[in-house]
C-alpha positions in Angstrom: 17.6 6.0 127.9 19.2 7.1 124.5 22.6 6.3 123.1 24.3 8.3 120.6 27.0 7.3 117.9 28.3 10.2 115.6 29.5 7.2 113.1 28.9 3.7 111.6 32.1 2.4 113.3 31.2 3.5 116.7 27.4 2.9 116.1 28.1 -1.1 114.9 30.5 -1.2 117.7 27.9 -0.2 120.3 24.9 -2.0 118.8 26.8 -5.4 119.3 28.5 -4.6 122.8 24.9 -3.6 124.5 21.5 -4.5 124.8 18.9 -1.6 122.9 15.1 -2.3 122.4 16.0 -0.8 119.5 18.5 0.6 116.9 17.6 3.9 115.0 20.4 4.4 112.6 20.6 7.1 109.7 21.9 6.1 106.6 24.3 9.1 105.6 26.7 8.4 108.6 30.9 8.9 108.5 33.2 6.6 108.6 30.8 3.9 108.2 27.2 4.3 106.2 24.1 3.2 107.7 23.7 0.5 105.1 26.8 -0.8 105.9 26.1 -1.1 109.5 22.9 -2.9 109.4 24.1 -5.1 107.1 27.3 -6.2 109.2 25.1 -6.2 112.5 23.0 -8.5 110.9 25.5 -10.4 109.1 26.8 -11.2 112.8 23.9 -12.3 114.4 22.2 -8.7 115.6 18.2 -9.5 115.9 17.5 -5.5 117.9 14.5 -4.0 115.8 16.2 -1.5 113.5 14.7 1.7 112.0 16.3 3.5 109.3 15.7 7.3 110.1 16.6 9.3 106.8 16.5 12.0 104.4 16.7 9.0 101.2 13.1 8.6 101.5 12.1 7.5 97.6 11.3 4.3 97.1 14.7 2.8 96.0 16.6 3.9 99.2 13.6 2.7 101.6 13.4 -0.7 99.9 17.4 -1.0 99.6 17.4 0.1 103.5 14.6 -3.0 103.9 16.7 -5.6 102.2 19.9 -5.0 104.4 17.9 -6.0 107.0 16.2 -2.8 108.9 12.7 -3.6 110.0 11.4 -0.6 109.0 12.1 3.1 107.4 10.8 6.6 108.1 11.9 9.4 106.0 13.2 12.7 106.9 10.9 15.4 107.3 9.3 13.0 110.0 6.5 13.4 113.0 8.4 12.5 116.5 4.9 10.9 117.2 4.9 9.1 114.3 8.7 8.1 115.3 8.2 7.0 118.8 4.4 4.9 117.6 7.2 2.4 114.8 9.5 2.1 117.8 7.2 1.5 120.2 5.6 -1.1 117.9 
C-alpha cells in the first residue's frame, strides 16, 4: 500500500500518526519543504527509513538531504527498479 501527501505539513503529519516501512519524501514540496520535514520527523523521534526522491541531485543537495537525517537519496531522472531495490533494502 502507498500513501500520498501533496505537502510537508500533511506529509509530517502522516509520517508521525502511522506506521510506513518507509518514507519517500521529495524535497521541493508546499507548504512545508522536504528538508524541513525530515528534519522535524526526526527531531521528534521518527526512526521510518527515509529516501529523499528529487530533482536537487548535485552533490550539495544529496549531502544536505543526508545530514537532516534521510537514509538515503536518489535523484530525479530515476530507474523505478533502481527505486523499489533502496527501498526494499
Amino acid at each position: 500500500r502507498v500513501d500520498m501527501a501533496t505537502d510537508g505539513d500533511s506529509g509530517l503529519a502522516m509520517a508521525r500518526a502511522s506506521e510506513f516501512d518507509a518514507l519517500v519524501v521529495d524535497r521541493m514540496l508546499p507548504e512545508k519543504d522536504g528538508l524541513t520535514l525530515v528534519k522535524e520527523y526526526r527531531e521528534a523521534g521518527g526512526k521510518t527509513p527515509t529516501l529523499f526522491l528529487s530533482a536537487l541531485g548535485d552533490v550539495q543537495n544529496r549531502v544536505q538531504g543526508l545530514k537532516v537525517g534521510a537514509d538515503d537519496y536518489l535523484a530525479k531522472p530515476f530507474a523505478p527498479a533502481e527505486l523499489a531495490a533502496r527501498v526494499e533494502a
